[in-house]
C-alpha positions as CSV (number, residue, x, y, z in Angstrom):
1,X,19.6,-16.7,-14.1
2,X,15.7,-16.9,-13.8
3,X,14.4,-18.7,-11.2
4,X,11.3,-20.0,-10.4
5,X,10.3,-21.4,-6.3
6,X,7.8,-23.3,-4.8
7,X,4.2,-23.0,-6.1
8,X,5.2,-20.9,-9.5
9,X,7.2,-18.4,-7.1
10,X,9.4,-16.0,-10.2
11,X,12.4,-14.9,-8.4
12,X,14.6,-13.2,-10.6
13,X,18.2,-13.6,-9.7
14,X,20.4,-10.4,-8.1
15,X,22.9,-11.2,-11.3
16,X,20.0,-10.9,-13.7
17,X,18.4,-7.6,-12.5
18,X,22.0,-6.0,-12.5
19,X,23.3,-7.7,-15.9
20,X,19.5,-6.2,-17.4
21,X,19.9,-2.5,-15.9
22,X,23.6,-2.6,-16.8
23,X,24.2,-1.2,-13.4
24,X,28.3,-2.2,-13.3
25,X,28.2,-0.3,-16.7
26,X,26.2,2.8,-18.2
27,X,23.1,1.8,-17.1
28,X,19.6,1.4,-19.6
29,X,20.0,4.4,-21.2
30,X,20.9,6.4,-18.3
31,X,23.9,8.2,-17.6
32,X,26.0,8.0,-14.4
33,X,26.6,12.3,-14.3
34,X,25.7,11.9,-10.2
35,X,28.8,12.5,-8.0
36,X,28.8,11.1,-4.1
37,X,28.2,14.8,-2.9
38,X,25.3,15.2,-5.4
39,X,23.7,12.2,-4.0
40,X,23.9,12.9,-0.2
41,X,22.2,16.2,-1.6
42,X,19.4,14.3,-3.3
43,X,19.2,12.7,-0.4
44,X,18.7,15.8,1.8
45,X,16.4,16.7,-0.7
46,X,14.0,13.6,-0.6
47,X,13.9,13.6,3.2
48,X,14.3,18.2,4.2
49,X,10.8,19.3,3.7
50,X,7.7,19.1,5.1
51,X,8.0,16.9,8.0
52,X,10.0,19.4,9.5
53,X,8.7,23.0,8.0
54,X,4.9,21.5,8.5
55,X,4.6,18.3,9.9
56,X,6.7,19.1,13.0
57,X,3.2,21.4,14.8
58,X,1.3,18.1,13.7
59,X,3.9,15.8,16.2
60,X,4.1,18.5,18.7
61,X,0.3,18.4,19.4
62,X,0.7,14.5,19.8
63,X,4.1,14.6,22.3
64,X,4.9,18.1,23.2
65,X,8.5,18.4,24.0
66,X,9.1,14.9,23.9
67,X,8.9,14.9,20.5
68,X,12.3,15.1,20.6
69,X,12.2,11.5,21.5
70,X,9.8,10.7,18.9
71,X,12.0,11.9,16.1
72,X,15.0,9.7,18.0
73,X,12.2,6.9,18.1
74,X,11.8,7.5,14.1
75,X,15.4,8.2,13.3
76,X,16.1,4.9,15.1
77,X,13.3,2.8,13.1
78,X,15.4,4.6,10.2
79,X,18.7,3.3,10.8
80,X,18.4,0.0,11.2
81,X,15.8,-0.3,8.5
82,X,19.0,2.2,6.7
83,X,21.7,-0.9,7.2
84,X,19.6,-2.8,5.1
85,X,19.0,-0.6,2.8
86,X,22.7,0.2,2.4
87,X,23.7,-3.5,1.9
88,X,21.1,-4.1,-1.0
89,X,21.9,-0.5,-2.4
90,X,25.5,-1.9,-2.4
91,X,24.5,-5.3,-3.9
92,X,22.1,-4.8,-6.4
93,X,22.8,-0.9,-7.4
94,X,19.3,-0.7,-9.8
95,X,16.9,2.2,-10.1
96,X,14.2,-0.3,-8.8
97,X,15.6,-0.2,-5.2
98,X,12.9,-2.0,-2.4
99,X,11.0,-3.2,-5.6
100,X,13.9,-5.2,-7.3
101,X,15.9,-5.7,-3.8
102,X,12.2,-7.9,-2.9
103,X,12.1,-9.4,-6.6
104,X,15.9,-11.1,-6.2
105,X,14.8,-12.3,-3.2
106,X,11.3,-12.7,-2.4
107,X,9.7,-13.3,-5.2
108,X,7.6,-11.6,-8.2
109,X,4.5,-11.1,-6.2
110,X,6.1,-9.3,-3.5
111,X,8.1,-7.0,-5.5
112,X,4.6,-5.9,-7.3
113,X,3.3,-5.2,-3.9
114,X,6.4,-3.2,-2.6
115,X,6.0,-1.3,-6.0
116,X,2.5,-1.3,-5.0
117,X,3.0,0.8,-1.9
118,X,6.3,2.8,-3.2
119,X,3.6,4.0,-5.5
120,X,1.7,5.1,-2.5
121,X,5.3,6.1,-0.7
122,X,6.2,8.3,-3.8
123,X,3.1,9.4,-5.3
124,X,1.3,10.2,-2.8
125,X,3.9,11.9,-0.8
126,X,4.2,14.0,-4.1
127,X,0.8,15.4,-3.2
128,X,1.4,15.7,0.7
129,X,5.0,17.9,0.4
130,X,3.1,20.3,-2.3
131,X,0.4,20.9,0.1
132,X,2.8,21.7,2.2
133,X,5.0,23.7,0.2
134,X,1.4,26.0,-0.9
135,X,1.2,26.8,3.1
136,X,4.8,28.5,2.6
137,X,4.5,29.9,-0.1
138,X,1.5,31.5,1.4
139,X,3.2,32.4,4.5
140,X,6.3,34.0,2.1
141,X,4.0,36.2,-0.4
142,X,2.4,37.4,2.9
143,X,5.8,38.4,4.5
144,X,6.5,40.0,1.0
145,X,3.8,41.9,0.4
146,X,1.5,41.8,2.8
147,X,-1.0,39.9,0.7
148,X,-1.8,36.0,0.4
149,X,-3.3,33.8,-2.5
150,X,-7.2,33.3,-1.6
151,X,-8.3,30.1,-0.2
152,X,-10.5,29.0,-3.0
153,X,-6.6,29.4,-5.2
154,X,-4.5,27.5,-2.5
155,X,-6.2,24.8,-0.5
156,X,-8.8,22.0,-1.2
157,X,-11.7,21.6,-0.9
158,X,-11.7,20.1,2.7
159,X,-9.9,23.0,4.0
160,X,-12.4,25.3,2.5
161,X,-10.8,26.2,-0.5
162,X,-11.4,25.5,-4.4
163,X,-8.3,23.9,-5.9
164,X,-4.5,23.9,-4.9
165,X,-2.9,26.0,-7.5
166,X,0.3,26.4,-6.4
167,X,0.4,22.9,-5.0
168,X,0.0,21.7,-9.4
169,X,2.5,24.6,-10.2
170,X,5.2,22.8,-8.2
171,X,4.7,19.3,-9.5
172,X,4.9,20.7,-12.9
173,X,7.9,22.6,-12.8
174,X,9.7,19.3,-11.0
175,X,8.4,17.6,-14.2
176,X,9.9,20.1,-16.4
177,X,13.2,20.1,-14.5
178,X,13.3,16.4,-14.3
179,X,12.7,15.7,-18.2
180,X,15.4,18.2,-19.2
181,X,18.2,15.1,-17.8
182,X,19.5,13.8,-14.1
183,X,22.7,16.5,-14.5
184,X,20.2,19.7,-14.3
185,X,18.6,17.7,-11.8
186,X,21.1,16.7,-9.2
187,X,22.7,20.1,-9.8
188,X,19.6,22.2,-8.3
189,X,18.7,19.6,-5.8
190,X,22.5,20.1,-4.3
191,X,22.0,23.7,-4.6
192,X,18.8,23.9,-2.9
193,X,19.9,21.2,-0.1
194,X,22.7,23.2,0.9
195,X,20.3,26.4,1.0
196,X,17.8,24.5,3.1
197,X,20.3,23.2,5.5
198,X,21.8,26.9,6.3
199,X,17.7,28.2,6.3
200,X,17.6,25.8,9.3
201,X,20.6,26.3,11.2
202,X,20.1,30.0,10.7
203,X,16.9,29.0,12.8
204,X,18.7,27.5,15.4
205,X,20.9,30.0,15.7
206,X,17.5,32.4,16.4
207,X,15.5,30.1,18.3
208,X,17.5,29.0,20.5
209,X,18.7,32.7,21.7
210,X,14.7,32.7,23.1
211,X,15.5,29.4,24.8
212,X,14.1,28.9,28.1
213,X,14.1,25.5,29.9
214,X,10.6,26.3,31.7
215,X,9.4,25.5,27.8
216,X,10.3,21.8,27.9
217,X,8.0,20.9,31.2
218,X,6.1,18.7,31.3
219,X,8.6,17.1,29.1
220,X,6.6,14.1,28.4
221,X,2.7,15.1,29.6
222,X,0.9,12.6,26.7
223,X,3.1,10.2,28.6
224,X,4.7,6.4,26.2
225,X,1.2,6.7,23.9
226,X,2.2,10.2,23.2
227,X,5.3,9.8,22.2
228,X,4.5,6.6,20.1
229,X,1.5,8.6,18.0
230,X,4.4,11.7,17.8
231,X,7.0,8.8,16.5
232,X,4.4,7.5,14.2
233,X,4.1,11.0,12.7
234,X,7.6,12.3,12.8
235,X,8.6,9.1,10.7
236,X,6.7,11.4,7.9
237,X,9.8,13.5,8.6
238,X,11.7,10.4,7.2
239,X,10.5,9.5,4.0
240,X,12.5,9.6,1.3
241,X,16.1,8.2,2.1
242,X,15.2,5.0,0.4
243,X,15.3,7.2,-2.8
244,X,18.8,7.6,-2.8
245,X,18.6,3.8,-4.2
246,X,16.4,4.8,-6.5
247,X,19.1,6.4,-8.6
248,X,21.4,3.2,-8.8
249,X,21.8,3.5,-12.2
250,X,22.6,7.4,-12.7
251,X,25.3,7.3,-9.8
252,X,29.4,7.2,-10.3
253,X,30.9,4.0,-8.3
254,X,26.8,3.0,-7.1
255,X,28.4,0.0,-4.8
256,X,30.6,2.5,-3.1
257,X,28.7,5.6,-2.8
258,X,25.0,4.5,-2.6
259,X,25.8,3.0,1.6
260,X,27.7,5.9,2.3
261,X,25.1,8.5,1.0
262,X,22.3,6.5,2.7
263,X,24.5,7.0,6.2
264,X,25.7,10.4,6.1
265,X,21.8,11.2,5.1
266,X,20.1,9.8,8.6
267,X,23.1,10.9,10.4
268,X,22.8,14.8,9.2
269,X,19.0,14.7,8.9
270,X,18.6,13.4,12.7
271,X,20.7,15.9,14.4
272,X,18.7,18.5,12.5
273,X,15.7,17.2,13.4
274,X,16.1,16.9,16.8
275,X,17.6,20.2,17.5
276,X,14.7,21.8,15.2
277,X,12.6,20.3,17.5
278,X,13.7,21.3,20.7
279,X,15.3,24.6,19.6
280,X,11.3,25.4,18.3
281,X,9.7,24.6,21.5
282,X,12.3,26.2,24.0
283,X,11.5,29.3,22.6
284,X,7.6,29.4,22.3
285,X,6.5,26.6,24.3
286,X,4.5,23.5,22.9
287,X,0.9,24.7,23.1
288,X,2.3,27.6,21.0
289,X,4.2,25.3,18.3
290,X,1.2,22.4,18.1
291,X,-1.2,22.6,15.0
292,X,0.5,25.8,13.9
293,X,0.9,25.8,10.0
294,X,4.4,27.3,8.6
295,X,5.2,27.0,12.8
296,X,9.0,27.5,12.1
297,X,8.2,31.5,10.4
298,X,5.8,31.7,13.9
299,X,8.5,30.9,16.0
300,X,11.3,33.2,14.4
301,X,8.6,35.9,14.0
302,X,8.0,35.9,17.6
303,X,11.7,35.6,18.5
304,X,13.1,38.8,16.4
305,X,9.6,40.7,17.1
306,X,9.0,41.4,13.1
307,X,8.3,39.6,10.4
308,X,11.3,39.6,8.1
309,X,13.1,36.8,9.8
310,X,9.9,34.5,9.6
311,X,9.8,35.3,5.3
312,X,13.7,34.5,5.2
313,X,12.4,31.1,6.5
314,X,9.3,30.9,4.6
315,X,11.7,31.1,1.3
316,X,13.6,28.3,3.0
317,X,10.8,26.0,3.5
318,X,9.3,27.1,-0.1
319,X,13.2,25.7,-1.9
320,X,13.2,23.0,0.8
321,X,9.9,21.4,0.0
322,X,10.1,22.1,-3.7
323,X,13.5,20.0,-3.4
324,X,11.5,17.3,-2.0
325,X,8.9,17.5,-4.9
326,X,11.8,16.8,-7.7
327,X,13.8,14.3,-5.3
328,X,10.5,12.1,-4.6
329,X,9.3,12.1,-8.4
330,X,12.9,11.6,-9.6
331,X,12.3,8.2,-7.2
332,X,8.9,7.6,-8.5
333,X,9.6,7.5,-11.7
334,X,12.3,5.1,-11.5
335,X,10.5,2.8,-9.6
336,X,7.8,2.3,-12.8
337,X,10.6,2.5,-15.0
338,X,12.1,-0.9,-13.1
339,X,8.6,-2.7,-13.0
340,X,7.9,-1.5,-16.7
341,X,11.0,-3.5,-17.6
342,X,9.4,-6.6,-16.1
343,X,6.4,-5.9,-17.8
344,X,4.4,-5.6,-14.6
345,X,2.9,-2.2,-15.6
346,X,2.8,-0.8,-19.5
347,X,5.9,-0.4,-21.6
348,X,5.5,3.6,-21.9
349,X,7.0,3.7,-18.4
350,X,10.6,2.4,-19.3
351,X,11.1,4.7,-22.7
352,X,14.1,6.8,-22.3
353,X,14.6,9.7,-24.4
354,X,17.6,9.7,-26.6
355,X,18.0,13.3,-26.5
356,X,17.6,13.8,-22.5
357,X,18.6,10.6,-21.2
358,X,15.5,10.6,-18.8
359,X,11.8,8.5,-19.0
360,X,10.2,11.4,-20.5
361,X,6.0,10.3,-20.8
362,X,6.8,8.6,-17.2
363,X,7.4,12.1,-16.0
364,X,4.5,13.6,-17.6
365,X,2.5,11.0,-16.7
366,X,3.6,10.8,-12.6
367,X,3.0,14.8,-12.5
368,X,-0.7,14.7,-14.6
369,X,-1.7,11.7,-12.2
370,X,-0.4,13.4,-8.6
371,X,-1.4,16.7,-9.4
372,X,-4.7,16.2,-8.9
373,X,-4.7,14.5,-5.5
374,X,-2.1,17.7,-4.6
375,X,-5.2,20.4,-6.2
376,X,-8.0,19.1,-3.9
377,X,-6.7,17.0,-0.8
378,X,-5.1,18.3,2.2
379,X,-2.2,17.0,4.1
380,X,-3.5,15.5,7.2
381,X,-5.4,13.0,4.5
382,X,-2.4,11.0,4.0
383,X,0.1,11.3,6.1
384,X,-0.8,8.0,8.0
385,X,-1.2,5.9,4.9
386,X,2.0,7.1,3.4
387,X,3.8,6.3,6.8
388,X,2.2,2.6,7.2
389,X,2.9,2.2,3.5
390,X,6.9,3.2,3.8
391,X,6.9,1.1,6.6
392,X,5.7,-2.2,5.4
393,X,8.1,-1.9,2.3
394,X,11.4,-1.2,5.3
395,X,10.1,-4.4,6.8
396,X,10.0,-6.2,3.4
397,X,13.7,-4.8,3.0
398,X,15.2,-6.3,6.0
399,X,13.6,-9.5,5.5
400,X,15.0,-9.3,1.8
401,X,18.6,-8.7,3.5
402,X,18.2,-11.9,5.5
403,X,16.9,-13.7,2.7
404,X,19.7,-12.8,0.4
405,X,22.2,-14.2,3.1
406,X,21.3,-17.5,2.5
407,X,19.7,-17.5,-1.1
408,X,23.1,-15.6,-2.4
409,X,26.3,-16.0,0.1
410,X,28.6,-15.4,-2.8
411,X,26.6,-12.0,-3.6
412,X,29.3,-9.4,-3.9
413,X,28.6,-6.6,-1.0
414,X,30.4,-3.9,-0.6
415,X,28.4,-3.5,2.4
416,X,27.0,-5.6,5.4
417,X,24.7,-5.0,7.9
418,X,26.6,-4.5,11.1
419,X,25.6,-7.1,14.1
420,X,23.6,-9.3,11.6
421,X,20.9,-10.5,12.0
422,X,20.4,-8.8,15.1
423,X,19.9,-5.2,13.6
424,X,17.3,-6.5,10.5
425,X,15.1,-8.3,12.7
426,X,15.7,-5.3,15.0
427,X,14.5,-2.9,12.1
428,X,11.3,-4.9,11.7
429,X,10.3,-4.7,15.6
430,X,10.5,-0.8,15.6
431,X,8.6,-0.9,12.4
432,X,5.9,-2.6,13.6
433,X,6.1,-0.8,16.7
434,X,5.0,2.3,14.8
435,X,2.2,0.8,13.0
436,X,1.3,-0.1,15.8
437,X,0.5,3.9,16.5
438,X,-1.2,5.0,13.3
439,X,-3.9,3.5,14.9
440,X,-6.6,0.8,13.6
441,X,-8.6,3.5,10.8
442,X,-5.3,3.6,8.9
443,X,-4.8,-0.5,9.0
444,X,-8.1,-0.7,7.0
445,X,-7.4,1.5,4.5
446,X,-4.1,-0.2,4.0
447,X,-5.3,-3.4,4.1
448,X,-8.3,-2.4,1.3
449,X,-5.1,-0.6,-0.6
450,X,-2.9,-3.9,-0.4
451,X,-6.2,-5.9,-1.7
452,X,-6.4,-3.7,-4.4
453,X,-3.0,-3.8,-5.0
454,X,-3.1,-8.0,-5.9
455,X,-6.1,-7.9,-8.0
456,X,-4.4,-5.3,-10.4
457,X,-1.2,-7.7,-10.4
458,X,-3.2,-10.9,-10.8
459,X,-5.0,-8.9,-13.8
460,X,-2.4,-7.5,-15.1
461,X,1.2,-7.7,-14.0
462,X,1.2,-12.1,-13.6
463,X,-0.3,-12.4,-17.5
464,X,2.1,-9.7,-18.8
465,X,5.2,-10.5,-16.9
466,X,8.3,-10.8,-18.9
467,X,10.1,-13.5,-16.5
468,X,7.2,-15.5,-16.3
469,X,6.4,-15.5,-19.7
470,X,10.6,-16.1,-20.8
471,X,9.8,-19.5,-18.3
472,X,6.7,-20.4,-20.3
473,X,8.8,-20.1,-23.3
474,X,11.2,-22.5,-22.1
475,X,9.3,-24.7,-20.5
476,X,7.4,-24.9,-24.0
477,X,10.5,-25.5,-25.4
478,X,11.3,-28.1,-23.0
479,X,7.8,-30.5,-24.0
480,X,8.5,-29.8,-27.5
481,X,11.6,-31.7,-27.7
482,X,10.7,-34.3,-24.8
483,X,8.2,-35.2,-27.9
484,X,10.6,-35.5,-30.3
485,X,11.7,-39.3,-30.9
486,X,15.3,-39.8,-30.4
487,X,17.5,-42.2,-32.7
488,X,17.5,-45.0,-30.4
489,X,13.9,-44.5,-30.1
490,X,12.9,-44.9,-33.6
């Protein structure tokens, strides 16, 4: 069941990483409570959130109204990359999703650098979305009462404030939620996914009354490079339907309900971007939407002429993006809890509480860590490396896909990637292709982070590695009795 390839490559077989979790059973001392309708909502709620209520002024300015086509252009990247994703989620149904799907088939040194960057993917997107959700929070006490937090209390330093408190308020209670068990968990994340979902067709159904086609022109002004930087941006948008494999091991019938969760996720989450999109700039214009924090609230303010409509969506955005803080730590801590099991990080990551059910110091220790980042950066600060980071580990996972094909023919899927290998080798063109527009400043720092990123594994994870120290067992083993004479040799 353990494997080892050329030059000491540990690849640790799709059998053994579900036979460990005990995914076609109860799972490592998780409990499968998480129904198909509660995991297309955890879905909603890892992806519905900032991109949209914040990040969509920041694609705007790059685009204008063709950032309709950038979110297309994302969505797109998405789906393909979403195949893949579906047929591994289907295959190996594990909490460790990209992480383990790249250790059954790429090798141990891979998977620590896919966890590597879901760490940035996760983590650092924790920090990002309660940014974000501060900026609405803001915008809904304002609508409330006429009053705001001051700016030393809600922003960071580089944005002229102090510290972020609302931004470590939000982590926390996520924490607190999350460490009570997966049923509270999944049970307000559906809750506030379907409230997030009617907060934004409600604006559609504002917007566009203020719709005027004279809005949309120039359509395309920035031109292809335009719409590749707005792409590059919108993917933001994006991030976080891989998590909905990050809770293999916690979800009812996980070969059957992880692909279809993963589909019906991009499918709704596209159409809502795009007519989000469009429906905000046909009714202020694109020079109005671009750079505007909490732009949605600007754009129903100015529609209904008062500011009550623009606070019904500030409360929106504030349960939307606080759904994406407990979806994206949910998938965070998961993630360590699958390399803590290898022994590629320490063992207080994969201790599950007997009395909750759920990795309990891995909570605690995700929030302390990310709350800080959250309390003193601002949004803008990692947006880019998040996206490059999300994007390398899609590329990893269709590679992985076609790698499994021939490694492990007899793997039982209960999915495939349609048009193979057409669409995984597809899904790594259009993510390079948006790499390609974060621009060179943002390759650097990834490239230092990656570096980074294999120095703490060959310090750390290769030495303390449970599968490669299982093979020097046996392999110890193995030249003990090779020196034992036989009978016909004495």
């Amino acid at each position: 069941m353990r494997s080892t390839g050329p030059a000491g490559l540990r690849i640790k077989s799709p059998e053994l990483l579900v036979a460990e979790s005990g995914a076609d059973l109860e799972g490592h001392g998780l409990k499968r409570t998480m129904s198909l309708f509660q995991l297309v909502c955890f879905g909603v709620g890892a992806i519905v959130g900032t991109g949209i209520f914040v990040g969509l002024s920041d694609s705007v300015a790059e685009a204008g109204p063709a950032v309709a086509v950038s979110y297309v252009l994302a969505a797109v990247t998405c789906i393909f990359t979403a195949f893949s994703f579906a047929e591994l989620g289907g295959a190996i149904p594990v909490s460790g999703s990209s992480y383990s799907f790249a250790y059954g088939s790429l090798g141990e040194r891979t998977a620590f650098l896919v966890g590597w960057c879901l760490l940035l993917e996760y983590g650092v997107s924790v920090s990002a979305v309660a940014v974000g959700w501060s900026q609405y929070l803001n915008e809904l006490l304002d609508s409330l009462t006429g009053r705001q937090l001051p700016d030393a209390l809600s922003m960071g330093p580089g944005e002229g404030g102090v510290v972020n408190l609302p931004a470590i308020v939000v982590i926390l209670l996520a924490a607190t939620l999350l460490v009570r068990g997966i049923r509270e968990s999944a049970g307000a994340t559906a809750a506030m996914a379907v409230l997030k979902i009617g907060i934004l067709l409600l604006f559609l159904a504002i917007a566009f009354t203020a719709f005027k086609d004279g809005n949309l022109t120039p359509f395309a002004g920035a031109g292809v490079a335009g719409i590749t930087s707005g792409a590059s941006l919108a993917f933001f948008s994006f991030i976080g339907f891989d998590a909905i494999t990050t809770a293999g091991e916690e979800v009812k019938n996980p070969r059957r309900n992880i692909p279809i969760a993963i589909m019906i996720c991009i499918g709704v989450v596209t159409l809502l971007y795009v007519a989000v999109a469009l429906g905000a700039i046909g009714a202020l214009g694109g020079d109005a939407v671009a750079d505007k924090p909490a732009a949605l609230s600007l754009v129903v303010d100015h529609v209904t002429d008062s500011a009550v409509g623009g606070g019904i969506i500030a409360f929106g955005a504030v349960v939307a993006i606080a759904s994406v803080v407990l979806a994206v730590m949910y998938g965070q801590t998961r993630i360590l809890m699958s390399m803590s099991r290898d022994g590629l990080v320490p063992r207080v990551f994969e201790r599950v509480s007997p009395k909750t059910s759920t990795p309990v110091a891995n909570t605690w220790i995700v929030a302390a860590v990310f709350a800080v980042p959250a309390a003193f950066s601002s949004l803008d600060a990692v947006v880019n490396l998040t996206t490059i980071g999300t994007l390398a580990i899609m590329i990893v996972v269709n590679v992985a896909v076609i790698a499994l094909r021939r490694s492990a023919p007899e793997l039982k899927r209960t999915f495939r990637v349609p048009l193979y290998p057409v669409s995984p080798v597809l899904g790594v063109g259009f993510c390079l292709y948006l790499i390609w527009g974060t621009g060179w400043t943002t390759w650097v720092q990834f490239a230092v982070f990656l570096v980074v990123g294999a120095l703490v594994y060959a310090l750390y994870g290769r030495g303390h590695s449970r599968l490669g120290r299982a093979a020097a067992e046996a392999a110890a083993k193995a030249d003990a009795a090779a020196e034992v004479p036989t009978p016909q040799a004495v």
